[in-house]
N, C-alpha and C positions, 0 to 999 in steps of 0.2 A: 490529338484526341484518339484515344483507342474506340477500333472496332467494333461494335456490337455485333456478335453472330449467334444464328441460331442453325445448328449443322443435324440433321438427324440422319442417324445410324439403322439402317432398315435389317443389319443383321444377317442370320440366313432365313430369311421371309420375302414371301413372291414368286410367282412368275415369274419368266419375261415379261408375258402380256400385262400381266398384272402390274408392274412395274413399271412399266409404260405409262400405262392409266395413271397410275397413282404422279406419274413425274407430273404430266399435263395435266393433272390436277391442281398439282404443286406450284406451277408455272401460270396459272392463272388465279392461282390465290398470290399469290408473289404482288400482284396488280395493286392488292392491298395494304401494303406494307412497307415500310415508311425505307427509304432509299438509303438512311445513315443506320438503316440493319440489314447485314449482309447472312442469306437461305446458304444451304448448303444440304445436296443431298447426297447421299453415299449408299448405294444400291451394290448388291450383290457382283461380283465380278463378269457373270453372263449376262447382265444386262447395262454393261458402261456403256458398250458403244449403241446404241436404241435410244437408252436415255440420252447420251451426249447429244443428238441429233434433236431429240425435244426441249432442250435447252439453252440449246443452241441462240446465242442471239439474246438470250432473256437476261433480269438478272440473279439466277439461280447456279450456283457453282457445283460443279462436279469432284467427288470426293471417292474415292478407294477406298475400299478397310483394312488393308495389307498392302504389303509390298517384300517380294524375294529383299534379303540381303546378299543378294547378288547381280552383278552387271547382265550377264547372260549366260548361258550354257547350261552344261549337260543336270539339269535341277529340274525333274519330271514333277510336275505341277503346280511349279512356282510362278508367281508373273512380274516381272520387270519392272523399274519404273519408267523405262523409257517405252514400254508396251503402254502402259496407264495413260503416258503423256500423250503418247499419240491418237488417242480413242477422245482425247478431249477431258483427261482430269485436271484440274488445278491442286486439287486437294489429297492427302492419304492419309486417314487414321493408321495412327503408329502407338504401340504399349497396353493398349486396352488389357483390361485386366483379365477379360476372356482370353485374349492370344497368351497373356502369360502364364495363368494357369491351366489352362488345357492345352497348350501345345509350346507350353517351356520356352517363351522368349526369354531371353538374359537382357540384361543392361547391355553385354556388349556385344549382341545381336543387336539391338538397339541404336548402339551407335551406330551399326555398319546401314542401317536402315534410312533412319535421320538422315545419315551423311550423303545416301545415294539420292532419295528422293530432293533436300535443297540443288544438288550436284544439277538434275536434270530437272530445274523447277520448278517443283512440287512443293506443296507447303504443306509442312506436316502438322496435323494436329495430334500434339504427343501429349497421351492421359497417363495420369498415375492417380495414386489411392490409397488407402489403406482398408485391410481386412477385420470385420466386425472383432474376434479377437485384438487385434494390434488397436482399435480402437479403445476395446474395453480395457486394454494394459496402459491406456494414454501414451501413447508409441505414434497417434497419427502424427504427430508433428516431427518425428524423428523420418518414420517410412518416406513421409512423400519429400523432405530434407535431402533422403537420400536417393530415392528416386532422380531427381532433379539433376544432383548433384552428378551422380553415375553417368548422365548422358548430355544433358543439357551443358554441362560445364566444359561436354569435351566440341563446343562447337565456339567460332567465333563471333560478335560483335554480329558483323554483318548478317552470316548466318542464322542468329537466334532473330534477326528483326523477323524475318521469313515464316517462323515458329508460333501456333497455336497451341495453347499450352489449355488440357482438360482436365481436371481435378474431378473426379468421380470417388467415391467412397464406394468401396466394394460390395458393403451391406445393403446400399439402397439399391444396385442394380437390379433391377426386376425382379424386384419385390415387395415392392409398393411403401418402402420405406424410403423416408427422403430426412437429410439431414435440415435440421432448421435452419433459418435466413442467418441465427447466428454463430451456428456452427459454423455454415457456409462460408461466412463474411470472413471469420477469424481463423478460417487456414486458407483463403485465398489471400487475403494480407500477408502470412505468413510465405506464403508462396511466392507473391512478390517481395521477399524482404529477401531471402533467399537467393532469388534471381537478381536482387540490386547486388549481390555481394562481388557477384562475376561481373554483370553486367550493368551497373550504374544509375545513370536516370532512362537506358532504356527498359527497365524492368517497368517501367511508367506508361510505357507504349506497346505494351504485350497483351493480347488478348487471354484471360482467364478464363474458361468456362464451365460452367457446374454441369454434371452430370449425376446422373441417378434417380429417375423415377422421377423427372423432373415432365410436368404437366400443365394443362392450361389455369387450373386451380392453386396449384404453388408457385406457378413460374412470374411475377406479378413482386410477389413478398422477396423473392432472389432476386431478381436483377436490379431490384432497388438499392440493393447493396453496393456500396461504393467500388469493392475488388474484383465484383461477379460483373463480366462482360459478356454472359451469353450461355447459351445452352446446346450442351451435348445428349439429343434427345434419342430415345429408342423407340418405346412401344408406341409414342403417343407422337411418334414421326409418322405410321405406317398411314396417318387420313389425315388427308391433308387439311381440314378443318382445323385438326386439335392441333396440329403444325403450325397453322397461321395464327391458331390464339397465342399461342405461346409468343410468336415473332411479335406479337400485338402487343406484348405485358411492356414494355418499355415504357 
């Protein structure tokens, strides 16, 4: 039976302090939320090890939003994933469609990413997408096709069971558009048809999750959806209320 998750992305928003707050917020709305759906929160890099320490213990996982493609060395302002592991992440967003357009990851930046975070434990949650143009060209089914393909394809069996796989549409991110249940439905099937091709009936037991403007009011009509296994939330991560409705839409 695959996962239900619901992981929010806090982005660059917060304080420390604030960030704090908001985890033990998190951490005590968690109390209400049904044990067979797995929290996950991903705070800014200056506040992992704070948070890790408020989480500690709970069942609320800890998540990165980067990670260097590199082991270690001379790479001024990168951070490791064996720095992330040790502060207490289980988790690291990987491909987000912000890191790829604003600061030009590649697919095969990507691989070297993927590959280090499974390496030292981490479980990546890798998003792909397509851009409101490549939409409107009906191109999504090709883009995120090749997405998948480019990185996902270069890892093993064992490797991808490890792999949280986020389907974001580029047009809904923070902007208050959200693709419908059957939009949604009909490239997350497509995504796992994709991933049976390499990967067989474990394509079956892979966690999909919707992202994009995804809220306590839409989030309800998506997960209903047979391929949608959860959510990759931003804005409506930052309070922890609208965080636990959404955890609640199951």
């Amino acid at each position: 039976m695959r996962k239900h998750i619901v992981a929010g992305n806090w982005k660059m928003n917060t304080t420390v302090a604030e960030g704090v707050e908001l985890a033990k917020a998190v951490v005590a709305a968690s109390a209400e939320v049904p044990a067979d759906v797995k929290l996950i929160i991903a705070p800014p890099f200056t506040h992992l090890y704070p948070v890790a320490e408020v989480v500690k213990g709970s069942a609320v996982g800890l998540s990165s939003q980067n990670c260097a493609n590199k082991e270690k060395g001379a790479y001024t302002g990168e951070v490791a994933v064996n720095m992330l592991e040790s502060v207490g992440c289980q988790y690291v967003i990987l491909g987000h469609s912000e890191r790829r357009e604003y600061y030009g990851e590649t697919d095969a930046t990507l691989v070297e990413k993927v590959k280090l975070a499974l390496a030292q434990g981490l479980s990546p949650i890798f998003c792909i997408g397509e851009k409101k143009e490549e939409r409107e060209a009906g191109r999504h089914f090709e883009v995120v096709t090749e997405q998948v393909k480019n990185v996902l394809f270069e890892l093993t069996p064992e490797q991808m069971a490890n792999v949280v796989v986020a389907y974001e549409p580029v047009w809904a991110i923070g902007t208050g558009l959200t693709a419908t249940a059957e939009q949604a439905q009909e490239i997350h099937a497509e995504i796992r048809k994709v991933l049976a091709e390499k990967f067989g009936e474990l394509a079956q037991e892979i966690s999909i999750l919707y992202g994009g403007s995804c809220n306590p009011t839409n989030a309800k009509e998506l997960f209903a959806c047979p391929d949608i296994d959860g959510g990759l939330i931003g804005g409506a991560a930052l309070k922890a209320d609208s965080f636990q409705a959404i955890a609640l839409s199951f």
